[in-house]
N, C-alpha and C positions, 0 to 999 in steps of 0.2 A: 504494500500500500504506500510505503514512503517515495516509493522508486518515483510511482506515480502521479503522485505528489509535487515529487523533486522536477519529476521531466514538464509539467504542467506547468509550472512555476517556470521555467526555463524558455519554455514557448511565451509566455506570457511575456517573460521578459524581453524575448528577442521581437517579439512584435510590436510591441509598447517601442523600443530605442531604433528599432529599422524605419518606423515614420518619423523621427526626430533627422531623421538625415537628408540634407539637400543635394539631390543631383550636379555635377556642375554644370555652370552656363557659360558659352562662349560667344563674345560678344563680335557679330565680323562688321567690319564696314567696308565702303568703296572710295577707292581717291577720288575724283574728276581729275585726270591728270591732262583732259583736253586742251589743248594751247588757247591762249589768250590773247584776245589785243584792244588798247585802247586808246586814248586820242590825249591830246594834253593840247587844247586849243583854247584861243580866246574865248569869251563871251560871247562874243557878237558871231560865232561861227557853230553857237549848240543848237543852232536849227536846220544844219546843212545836213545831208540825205549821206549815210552812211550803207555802202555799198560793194557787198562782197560775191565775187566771181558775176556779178551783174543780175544780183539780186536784192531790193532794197529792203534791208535787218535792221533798221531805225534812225535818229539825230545822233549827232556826234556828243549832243548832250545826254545823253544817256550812259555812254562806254567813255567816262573822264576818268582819266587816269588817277589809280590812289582810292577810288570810288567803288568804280564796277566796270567790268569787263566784256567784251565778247568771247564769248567759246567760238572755236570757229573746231575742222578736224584737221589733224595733220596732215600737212601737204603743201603744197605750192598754191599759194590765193592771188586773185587779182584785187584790191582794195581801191574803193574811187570815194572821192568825198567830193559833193555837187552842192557848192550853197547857189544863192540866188545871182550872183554876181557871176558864177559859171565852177569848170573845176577848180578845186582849189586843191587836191590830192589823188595821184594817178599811181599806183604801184606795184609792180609785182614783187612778193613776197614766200621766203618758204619757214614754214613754225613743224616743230617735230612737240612730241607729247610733253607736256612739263613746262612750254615756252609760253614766257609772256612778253609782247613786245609792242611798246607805244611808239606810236606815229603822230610826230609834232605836225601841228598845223597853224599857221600865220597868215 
């Protein structure tokens, strides 16, 4: 009867301290290590049409350097920046993964 007893108590125990135990958790995340680019231009030039491979992705006041950026993917980009007065930035460019690179404009 003790044995019994004894083995009862021992399941009890082991079931009682086996829900006291946390699984572990691993936490992943993702970089964006997609290259970057932004403008570092006057005032009077954050309304001009910002335009990659000839397609228009927003104002140059939007992507100020220091601020916020464009992701654009790696590879070789054409970059145009069109204010009202005409172009005022024409460039071919190449960003690989991890590049951030501002294009002054005056």
């Amino acid at each position: 009867m003790s044995k019994i007893l004894f083995a009862a108590a021992l399941i009890m125990i082991l079931q009682v301290t086996a829900g006291c135990v946390q699984m572990p958790t691993e936490r992943q995340g993702v970089s964006d290590l997609r290259p970057q680019i932004s403008f570092v231009a006057d005032e009077q030039l954050n309304d001009a049409r910002v335009l990659i491979d000839k397609v228009d992705v927003g104002r140059v006041g939007d992507f100020i350097d220091g601020e916020a950026a464009l992701r654009v993917l790696p590879g070789s980009h054409l970059v145009t920046v069109v204010a009202p007065r005409g172009v005022v930035l024409q460039e071919r460019f190449y960003v690989a993964d991890g590049v951030s690179k501002s294009f002054i404009l005056r």
